[in-house]
Legacy VTK file of the C-alpha trace (Angstrom):
# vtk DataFile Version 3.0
C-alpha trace
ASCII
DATASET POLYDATA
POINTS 219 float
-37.719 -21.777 16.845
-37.869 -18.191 17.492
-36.273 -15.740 14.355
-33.395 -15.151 17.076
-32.474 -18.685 17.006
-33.028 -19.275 13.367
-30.317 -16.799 12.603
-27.793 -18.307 15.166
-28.524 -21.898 12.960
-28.103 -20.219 9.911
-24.358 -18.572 11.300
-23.537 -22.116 11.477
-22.577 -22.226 8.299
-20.471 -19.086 8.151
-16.863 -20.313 8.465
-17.285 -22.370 5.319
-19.125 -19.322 3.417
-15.978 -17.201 4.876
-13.494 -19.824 3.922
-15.212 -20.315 0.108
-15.170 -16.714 0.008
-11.572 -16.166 1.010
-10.620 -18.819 -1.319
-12.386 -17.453 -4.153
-10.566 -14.296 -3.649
-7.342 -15.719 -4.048
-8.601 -17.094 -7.802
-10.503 -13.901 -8.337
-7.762 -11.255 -7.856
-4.592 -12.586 -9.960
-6.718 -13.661 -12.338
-8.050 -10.873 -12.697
-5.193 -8.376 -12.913
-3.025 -11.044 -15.097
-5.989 -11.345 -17.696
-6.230 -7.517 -17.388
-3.253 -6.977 -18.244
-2.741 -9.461 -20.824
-5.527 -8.499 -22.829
-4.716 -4.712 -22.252
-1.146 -5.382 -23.914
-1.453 -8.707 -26.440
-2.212 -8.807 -29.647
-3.194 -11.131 -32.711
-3.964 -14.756 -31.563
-2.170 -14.397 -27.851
-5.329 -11.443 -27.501
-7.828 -13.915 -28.839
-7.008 -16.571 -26.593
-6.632 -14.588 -23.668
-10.067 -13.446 -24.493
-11.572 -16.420 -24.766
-10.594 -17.572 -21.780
-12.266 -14.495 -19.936
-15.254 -14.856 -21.535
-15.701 -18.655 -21.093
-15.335 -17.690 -17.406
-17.166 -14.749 -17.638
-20.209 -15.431 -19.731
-20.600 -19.240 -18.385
-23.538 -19.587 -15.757
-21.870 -20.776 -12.567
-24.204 -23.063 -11.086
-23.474 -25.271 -14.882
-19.984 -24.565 -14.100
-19.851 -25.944 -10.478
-21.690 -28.806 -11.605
-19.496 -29.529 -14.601
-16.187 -29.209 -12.555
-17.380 -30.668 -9.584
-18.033 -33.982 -11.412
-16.456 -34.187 -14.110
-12.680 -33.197 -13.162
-12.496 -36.808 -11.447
-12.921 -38.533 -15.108
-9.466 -36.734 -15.719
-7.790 -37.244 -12.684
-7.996 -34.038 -10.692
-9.572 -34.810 -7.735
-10.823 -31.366 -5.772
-13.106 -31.097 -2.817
-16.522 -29.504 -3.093
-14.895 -26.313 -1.115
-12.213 -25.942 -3.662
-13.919 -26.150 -7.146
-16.586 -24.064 -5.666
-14.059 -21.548 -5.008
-11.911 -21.436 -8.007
-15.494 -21.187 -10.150
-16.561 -18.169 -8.547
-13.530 -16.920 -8.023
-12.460 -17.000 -11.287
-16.117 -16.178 -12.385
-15.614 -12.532 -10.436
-12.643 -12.592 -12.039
-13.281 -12.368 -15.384
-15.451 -9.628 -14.624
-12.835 -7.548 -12.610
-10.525 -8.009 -15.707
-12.356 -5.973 -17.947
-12.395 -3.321 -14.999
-8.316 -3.598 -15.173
-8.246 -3.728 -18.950
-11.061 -0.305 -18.872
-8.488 1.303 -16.365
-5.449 0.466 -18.534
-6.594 1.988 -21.105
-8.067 5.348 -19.706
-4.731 6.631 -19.084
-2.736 9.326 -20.722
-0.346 7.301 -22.897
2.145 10.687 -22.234
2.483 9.091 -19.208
4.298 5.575 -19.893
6.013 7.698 -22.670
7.509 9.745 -20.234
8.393 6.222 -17.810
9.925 5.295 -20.870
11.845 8.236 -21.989
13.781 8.277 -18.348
15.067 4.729 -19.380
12.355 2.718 -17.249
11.614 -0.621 -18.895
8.087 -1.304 -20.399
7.420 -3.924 -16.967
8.360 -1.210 -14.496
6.236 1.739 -16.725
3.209 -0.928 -15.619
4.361 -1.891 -12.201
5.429 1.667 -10.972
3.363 4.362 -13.057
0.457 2.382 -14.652
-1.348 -0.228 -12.179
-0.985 1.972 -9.144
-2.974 4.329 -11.139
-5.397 1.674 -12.155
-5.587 -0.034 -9.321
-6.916 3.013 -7.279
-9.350 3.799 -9.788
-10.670 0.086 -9.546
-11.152 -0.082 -5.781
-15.315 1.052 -6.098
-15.856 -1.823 -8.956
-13.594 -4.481 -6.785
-15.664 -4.150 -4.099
-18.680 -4.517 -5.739
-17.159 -7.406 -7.266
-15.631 -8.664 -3.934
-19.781 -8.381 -3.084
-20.606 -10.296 -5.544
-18.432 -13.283 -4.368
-19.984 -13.240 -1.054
-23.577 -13.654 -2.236
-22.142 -16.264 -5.098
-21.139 -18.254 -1.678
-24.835 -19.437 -1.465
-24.436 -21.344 -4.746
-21.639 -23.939 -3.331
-24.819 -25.451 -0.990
-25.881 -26.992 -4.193
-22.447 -29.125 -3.788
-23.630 -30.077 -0.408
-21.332 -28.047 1.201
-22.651 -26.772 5.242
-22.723 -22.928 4.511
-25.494 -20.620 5.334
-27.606 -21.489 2.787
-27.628 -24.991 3.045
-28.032 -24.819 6.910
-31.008 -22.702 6.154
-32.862 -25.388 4.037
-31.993 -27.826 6.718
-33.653 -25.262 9.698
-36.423 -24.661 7.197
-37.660 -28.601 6.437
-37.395 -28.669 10.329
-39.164 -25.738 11.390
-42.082 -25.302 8.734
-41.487 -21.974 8.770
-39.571 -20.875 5.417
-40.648 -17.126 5.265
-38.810 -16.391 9.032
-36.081 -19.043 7.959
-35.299 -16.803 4.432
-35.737 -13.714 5.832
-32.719 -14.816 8.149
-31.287 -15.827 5.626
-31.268 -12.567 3.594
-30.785 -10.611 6.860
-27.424 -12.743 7.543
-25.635 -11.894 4.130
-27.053 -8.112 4.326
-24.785 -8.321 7.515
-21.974 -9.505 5.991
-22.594 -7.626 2.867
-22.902 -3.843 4.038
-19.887 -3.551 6.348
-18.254 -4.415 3.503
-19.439 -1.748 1.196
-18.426 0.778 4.121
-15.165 -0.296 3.668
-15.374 0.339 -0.261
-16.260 3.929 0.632
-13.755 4.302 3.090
-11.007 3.287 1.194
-12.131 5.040 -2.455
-12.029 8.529 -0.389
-8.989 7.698 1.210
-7.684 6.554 -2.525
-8.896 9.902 -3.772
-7.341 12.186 -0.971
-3.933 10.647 -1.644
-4.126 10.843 -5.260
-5.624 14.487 -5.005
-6.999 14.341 -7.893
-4.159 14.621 -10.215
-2.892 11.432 -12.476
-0.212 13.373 -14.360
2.959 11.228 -13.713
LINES 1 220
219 0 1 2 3 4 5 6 7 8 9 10 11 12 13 14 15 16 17 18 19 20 21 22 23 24 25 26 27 28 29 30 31 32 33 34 35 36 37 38 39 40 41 42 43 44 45 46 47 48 49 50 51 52 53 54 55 56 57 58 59 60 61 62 63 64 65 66 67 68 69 70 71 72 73 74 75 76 77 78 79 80 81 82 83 84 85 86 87 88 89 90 91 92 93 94 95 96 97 98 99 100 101 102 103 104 105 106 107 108 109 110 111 112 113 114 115 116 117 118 119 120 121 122 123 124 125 126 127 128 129 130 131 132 133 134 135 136 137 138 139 140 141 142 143 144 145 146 147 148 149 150 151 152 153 154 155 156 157 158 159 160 161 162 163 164 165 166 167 168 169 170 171 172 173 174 175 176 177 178 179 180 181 182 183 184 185 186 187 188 189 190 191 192 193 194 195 196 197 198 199 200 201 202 203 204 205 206 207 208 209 210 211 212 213 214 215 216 217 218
């Protein structure tokens, strides 16, 4: 096999790297901003356990957690395909991370400024929807897309649950071929490909953030 064909085996596995990263997005997001948030705002125990929760998720290696969900959900009678635990682990895996970007954001703003949301008889939820996690938000687009990067080389872990992405079709091309060097330097090629269009896109849209905001947070 030529290196041009090696790559075209290795794309054979894209759509389920695409669909475990889409997936994993889904997890990684909400969680995300909801454990953000939560921990930004609770206190005593509810802030403990909300803690804990990130940093299980966060500080847990991910190959012992796809193993550990993967087989051992069954034994209490939540049956999920190899596609969907390896999503929700690394989604929610990147999404422990990306809280403590929300929670960092949170806090580095001016606390005038939900006083003032207050003052004109805004409620404490719509200070946060309309004034405080726009603000946030654009300020966490540059560490969400790093994050979102992260997900997409995480994908290469769910071939350890057997699953046909582009890392497991590499293994296969390379026991075939004999010719591992060409077969991982596809491989590393193919999610450099993926990778960097993405990270355009992060610089695209933290100027365009920027621009809008002009600079100026004062509410």
């Amino acid at each position: 096999m030529n290196f041009f064909q090696i790559i075209l085996g290795i794309y054979e596995g894209f759509w389920i790297t695409a669909i475990v990263m889409m997936l994993g997005l889904l997890y990684a997001v909400p969680f995300a901003l909801l454990a953000g948030v939560l921990q930004h705002f609770s206190t005593g125990a509810t802030r403990w356990v909300v803690t804990g929760i990130i940093e299980f998720w966060r500080s847990s290696p991910v190959i012992v957690l796809l193993y550990a969900f993967y087989y051992s959900l069954p034994a209490f009678g939540i049956y999920l395909s190899a596609i969907g635990v390896g999503s929700m682990v690394l989604g929610l895996n990147i999404g422990g991370y990306g809280s403590q970007s929300v929670r960092a954001a949170l806090q580095s703003l001016s606390r005038g400024q939900s006083e003032a949301g207050l003052a004109l008889g805004l409620g404490r939820f719509q200070v946060l929807r309309f004034v405080e996690l726009p603000q946030a938000i654009a300020a966490m687009i540059p560490t969400f897309i790093n994050q979102a990067i992260q997900l997409i080389k995480g994908t290469s872990l769910v071939s350890l649950l057997t699953l046909t992405d582009m890392t497991f079709r590499a293994k296969e091309i390379a026991q075939v071929s004999y010719n591992p060097v060409a077969v991982y330097s596809g491989l590393l090629l193919s999610y450099l490909i993926i990778c960097y269009p993405v990270t355009i896109l992060g610089r695209h849209m933290e100027k365009s953030t920027t621009k809008g905001r002009g600079g100026h947070n004062d509410f």
